[in-house]
Backbone as CSV, one residue per row, in Angstrom:
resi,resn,N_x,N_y,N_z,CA_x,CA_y,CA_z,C_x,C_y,C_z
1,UNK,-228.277,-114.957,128.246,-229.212,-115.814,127.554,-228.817,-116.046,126.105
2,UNK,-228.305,-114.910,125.633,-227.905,-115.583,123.920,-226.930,-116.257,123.834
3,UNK,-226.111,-116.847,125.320,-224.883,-117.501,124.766,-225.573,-118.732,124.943
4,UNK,-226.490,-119.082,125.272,-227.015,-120.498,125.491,-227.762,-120.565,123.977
5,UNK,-228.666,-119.427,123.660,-229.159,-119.840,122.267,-228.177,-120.043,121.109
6,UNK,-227.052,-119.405,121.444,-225.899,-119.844,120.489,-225.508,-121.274,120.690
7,UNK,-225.158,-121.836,122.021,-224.632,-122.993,121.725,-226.273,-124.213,121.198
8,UNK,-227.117,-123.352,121.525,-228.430,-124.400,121.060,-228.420,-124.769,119.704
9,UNK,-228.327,-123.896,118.897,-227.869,-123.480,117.439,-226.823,-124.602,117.068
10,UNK,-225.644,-124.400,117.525,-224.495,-124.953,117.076,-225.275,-126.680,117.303
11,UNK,-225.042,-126.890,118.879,-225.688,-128.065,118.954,-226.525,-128.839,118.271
12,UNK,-227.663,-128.340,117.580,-228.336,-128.195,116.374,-228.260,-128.951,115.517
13,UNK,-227.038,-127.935,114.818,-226.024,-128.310,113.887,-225.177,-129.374,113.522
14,UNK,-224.516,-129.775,114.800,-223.967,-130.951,114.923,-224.655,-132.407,115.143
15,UNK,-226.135,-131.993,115.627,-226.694,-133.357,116.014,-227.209,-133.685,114.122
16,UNK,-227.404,-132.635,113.776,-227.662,-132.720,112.246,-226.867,-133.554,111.297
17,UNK,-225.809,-133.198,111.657,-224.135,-133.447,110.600,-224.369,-135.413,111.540
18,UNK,-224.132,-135.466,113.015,-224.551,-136.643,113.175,-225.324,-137.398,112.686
19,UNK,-226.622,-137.368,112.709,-227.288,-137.909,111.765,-227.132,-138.292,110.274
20,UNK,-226.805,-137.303,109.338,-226.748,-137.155,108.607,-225.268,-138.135,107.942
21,UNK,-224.291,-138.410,108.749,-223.555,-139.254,108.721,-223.953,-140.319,108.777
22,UNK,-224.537,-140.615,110.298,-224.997,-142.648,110.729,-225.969,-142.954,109.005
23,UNK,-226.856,-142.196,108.350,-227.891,-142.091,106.991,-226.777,-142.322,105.838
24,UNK,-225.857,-141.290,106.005,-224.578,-141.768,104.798,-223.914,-143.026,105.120
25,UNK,-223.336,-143.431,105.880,-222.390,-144.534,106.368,-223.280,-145.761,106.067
26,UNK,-225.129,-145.942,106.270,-225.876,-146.908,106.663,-226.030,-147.214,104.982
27,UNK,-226.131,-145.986,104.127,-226.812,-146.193,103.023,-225.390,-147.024,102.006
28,UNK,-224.107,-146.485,102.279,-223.285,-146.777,101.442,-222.539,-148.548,102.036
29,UNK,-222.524,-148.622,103.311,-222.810,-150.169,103.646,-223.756,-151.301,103.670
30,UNK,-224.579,-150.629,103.316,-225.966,-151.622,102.459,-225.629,-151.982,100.559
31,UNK,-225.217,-150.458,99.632,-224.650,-150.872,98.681,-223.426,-151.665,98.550
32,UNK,-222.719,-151.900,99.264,-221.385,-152.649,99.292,-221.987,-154.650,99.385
33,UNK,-223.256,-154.301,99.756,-223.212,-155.549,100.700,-223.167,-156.204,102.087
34,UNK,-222.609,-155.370,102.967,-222.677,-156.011,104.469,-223.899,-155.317,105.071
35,UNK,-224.432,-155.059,104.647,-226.176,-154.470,105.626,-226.382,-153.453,106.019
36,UNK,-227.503,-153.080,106.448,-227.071,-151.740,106.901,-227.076,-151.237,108.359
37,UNK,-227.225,-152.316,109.120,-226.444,-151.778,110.528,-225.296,-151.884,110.585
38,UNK,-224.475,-152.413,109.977,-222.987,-152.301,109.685,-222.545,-150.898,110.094
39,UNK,-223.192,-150.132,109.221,-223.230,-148.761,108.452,-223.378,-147.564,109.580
40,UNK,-224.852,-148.441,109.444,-225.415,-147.561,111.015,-224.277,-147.339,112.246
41,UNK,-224.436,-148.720,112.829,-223.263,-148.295,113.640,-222.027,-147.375,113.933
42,UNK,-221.948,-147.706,112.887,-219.861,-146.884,112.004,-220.280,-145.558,112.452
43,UNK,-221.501,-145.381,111.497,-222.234,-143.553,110.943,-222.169,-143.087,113.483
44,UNK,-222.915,-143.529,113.260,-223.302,-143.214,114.683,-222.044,-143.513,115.599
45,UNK,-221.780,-144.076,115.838,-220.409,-144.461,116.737,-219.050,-143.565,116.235
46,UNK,-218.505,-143.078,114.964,-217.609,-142.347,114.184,-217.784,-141.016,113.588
47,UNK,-218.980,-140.980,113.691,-219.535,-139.523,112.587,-219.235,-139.542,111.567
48,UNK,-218.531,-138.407,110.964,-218.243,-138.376,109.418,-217.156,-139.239,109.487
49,UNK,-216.229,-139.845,110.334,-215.274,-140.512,110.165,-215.550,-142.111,109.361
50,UNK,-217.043,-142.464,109.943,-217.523,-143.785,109.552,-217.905,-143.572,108.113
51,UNK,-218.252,-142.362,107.250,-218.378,-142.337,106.030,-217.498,-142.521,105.109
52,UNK,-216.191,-141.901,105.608,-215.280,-142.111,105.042,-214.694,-143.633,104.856
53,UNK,-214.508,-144.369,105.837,-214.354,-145.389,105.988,-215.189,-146.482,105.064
54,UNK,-216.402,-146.415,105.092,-217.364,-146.927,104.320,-216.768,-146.554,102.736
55,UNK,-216.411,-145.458,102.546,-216.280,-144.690,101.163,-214.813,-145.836,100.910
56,UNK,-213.940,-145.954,101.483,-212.394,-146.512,101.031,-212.709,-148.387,101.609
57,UNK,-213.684,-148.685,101.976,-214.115,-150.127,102.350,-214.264,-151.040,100.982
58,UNK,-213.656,-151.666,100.686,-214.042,-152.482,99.353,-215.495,-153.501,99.200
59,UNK,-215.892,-153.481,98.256,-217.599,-153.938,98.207,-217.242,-155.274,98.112
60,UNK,-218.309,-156.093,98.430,-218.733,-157.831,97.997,-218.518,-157.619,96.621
61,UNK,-218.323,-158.686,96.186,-218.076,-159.347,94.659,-220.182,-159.269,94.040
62,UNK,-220.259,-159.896,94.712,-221.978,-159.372,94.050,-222.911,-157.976,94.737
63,UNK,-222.135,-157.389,95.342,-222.980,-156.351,96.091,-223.587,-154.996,94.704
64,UNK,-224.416,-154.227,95.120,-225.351,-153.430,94.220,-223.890,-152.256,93.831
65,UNK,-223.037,-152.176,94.499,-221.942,-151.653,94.271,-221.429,-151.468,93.264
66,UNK,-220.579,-153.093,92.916,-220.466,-153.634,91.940,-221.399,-154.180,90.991
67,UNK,-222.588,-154.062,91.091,-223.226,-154.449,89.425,-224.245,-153.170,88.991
68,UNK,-224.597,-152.118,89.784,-225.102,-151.156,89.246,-223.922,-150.143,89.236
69,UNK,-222.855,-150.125,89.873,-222.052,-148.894,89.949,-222.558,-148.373,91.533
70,UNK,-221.302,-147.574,91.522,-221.260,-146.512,93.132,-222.480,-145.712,92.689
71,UNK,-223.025,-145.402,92.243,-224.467,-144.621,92.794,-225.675,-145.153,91.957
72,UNK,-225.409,-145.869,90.974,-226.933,-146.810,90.519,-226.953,-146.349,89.140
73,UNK,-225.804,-145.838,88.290,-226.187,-145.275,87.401,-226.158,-146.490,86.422
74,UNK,-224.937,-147.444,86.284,-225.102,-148.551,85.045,-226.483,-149.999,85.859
75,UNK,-226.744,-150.561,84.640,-227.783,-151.214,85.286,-227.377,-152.571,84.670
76,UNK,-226.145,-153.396,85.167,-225.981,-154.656,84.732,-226.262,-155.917,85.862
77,UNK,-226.243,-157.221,84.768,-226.560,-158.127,86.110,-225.217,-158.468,87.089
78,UNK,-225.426,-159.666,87.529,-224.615,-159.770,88.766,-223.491,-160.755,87.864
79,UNK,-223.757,-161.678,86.669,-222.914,-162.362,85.841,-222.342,-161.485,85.326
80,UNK,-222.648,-160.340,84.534,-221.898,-159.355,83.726,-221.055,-158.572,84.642
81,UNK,-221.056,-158.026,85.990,-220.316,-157.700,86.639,-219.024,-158.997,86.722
82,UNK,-219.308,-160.265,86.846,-218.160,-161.355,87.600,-217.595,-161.436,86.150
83,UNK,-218.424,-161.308,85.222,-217.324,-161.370,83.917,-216.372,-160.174,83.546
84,UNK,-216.708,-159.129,83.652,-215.957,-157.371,83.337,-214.772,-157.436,84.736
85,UNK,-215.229,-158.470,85.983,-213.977,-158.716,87.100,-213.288,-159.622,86.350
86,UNK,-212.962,-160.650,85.647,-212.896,-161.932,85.350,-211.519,-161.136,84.180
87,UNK,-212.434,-160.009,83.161,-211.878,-159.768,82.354,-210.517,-158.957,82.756
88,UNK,-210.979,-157.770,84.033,-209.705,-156.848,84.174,-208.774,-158.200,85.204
89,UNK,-208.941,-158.861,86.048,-207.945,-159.616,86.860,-207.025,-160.587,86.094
Protein backbone atom coordinates (compact mmCIF):
# COMPACT_ATOMS: atom_id res chain seq x y z
CA UNK A 1 0.00 0.00 0.00
CA UNK A 2 2.70 2.73 0.48
CA UNK A 3 4.04 2.15 -2.90
CA UNK A 4 0.81 3.37 -4.36
CA UNK A 5 0.70 6.36 -1.81
CA UNK A 6 4.11 7.13 -3.06
CA UNK A 7 3.37 7.18 -6.60
CA UNK A 8 0.01 9.27 -5.52
CA UNK A 9 2.37 11.85 -4.09
CA UNK A 10 4.69 12.04 -6.97
CA UNK A 11 1.68 12.10 -9.34
CA UNK A 12 0.58 15.00 -7.33
CA UNK A 13 3.47 16.66 -7.98
CA UNK A 14 3.66 16.47 -11.47
CA UNK A 15 0.03 17.24 -12.24
CA UNK A 16 1.10 20.43 -10.19
CA UNK A 17 4.38 21.36 -12.20
CA UNK A 18 1.68 20.67 -15.24
CA UNK A 19 -0.45 23.09 -14.41
CA UNK A 20 1.63 25.35 -13.24
CA UNK A 21 3.35 25.45 -16.65
CA UNK A 22 -0.02 25.58 -19.15
CA UNK A 23 -0.56 29.23 -16.14
CA UNK A 24 3.20 30.20 -17.05
CA UNK A 25 3.22 29.58 -20.86
CA UNK A 26 -0.69 31.20 -20.98
CA UNK A 27 0.39 34.24 -18.92
CA UNK A 28 3.70 35.04 -20.83
CA UNK A 29 1.80 34.55 -24.40
CA UNK A 30 -0.83 36.97 -23.56
CA UNK A 31 2.15 39.58 -22.63
CA UNK A 32 3.84 39.09 -25.96
CA UNK A 33 0.60 39.61 -27.70
CA UNK A 34 -0.75 36.44 -29.38
CA UNK A 35 -3.48 35.56 -26.60
CA UNK A 36 -3.67 33.45 -24.28
CA UNK A 37 -4.72 30.19 -25.64
CA UNK A 38 -1.76 30.34 -27.67
CA UNK A 39 -0.03 29.88 -24.36
CA UNK A 40 -2.42 27.64 -22.94
CA UNK A 41 -2.08 25.20 -25.39
CA UNK A 42 1.94 25.18 -25.63
CA UNK A 43 1.78 25.16 -21.40
CA UNK A 44 -0.55 22.03 -21.58
CA UNK A 45 0.44 20.14 -24.68
CA UNK A 46 4.64 20.74 -23.79
CA UNK A 47 4.87 21.30 -20.06
CA UNK A 48 7.73 23.21 -18.96
CA UNK A 49 8.98 22.84 -22.46
CA UNK A 50 6.11 25.36 -23.72
CA UNK A 51 7.49 27.95 -21.14
CA UNK A 52 10.52 27.97 -22.34
CA UNK A 53 9.58 28.41 -25.72
CA UNK A 54 7.23 31.25 -24.89
CA UNK A 55 10.34 32.71 -22.81
CA UNK A 56 12.84 32.74 -26.31
CA UNK A 57 9.45 33.62 -28.65
CA UNK A 58 9.85 37.25 -29.75
CA UNK A 59 6.87 39.72 -28.71
CA UNK A 60 4.50 41.92 -31.17
CA UNK A 61 5.85 45.32 -31.82
CA UNK A 62 2.93 46.77 -29.60
CA UNK A 63 2.44 43.89 -27.20
CA UNK A 64 2.46 44.74 -23.09
CA UNK A 65 5.92 43.10 -23.50
CA UNK A 66 7.33 45.66 -25.23
CA UNK A 67 5.83 48.84 -23.73
CA UNK A 68 5.69 47.95 -20.04
CA UNK A 69 8.76 45.62 -20.05
CA UNK A 70 8.99 41.62 -19.43
CA UNK A 71 7.28 41.81 -16.11
CA UNK A 72 5.37 45.33 -15.93
CA UNK A 73 7.92 47.16 -14.25
CA UNK A 74 8.51 50.41 -16.81
CA UNK A 75 5.17 52.02 -17.58
CA UNK A 76 5.51 53.62 -21.15
CA UNK A 77 3.08 54.13 -23.99
CA UNK A 78 2.88 52.12 -27.07
CA UNK A 79 4.48 55.41 -29.26
CA UNK A 80 7.40 55.65 -26.81
CA UNK A 81 8.10 52.02 -27.12
CA UNK A 82 8.00 52.33 -31.46
CA UNK A 83 10.24 55.32 -30.91
CA UNK A 84 13.18 53.71 -28.28
CA UNK A 85 12.66 50.60 -31.44
CA UNK A 86 13.01 53.30 -34.11
CA UNK A 87 15.97 54.68 -32.10
CA UNK A 88 18.12 51.29 -31.42
CA UNK A 89 17.31 49.81 -35.31
Amino acid sequence: MTLFAAIGATALWLTFLWLGSAIAASWLSERKGYGERAGLASGLLLNVVGVVIWLAWPPRPDSRWRTRGAFGGRSRTAGEARAEADEVA
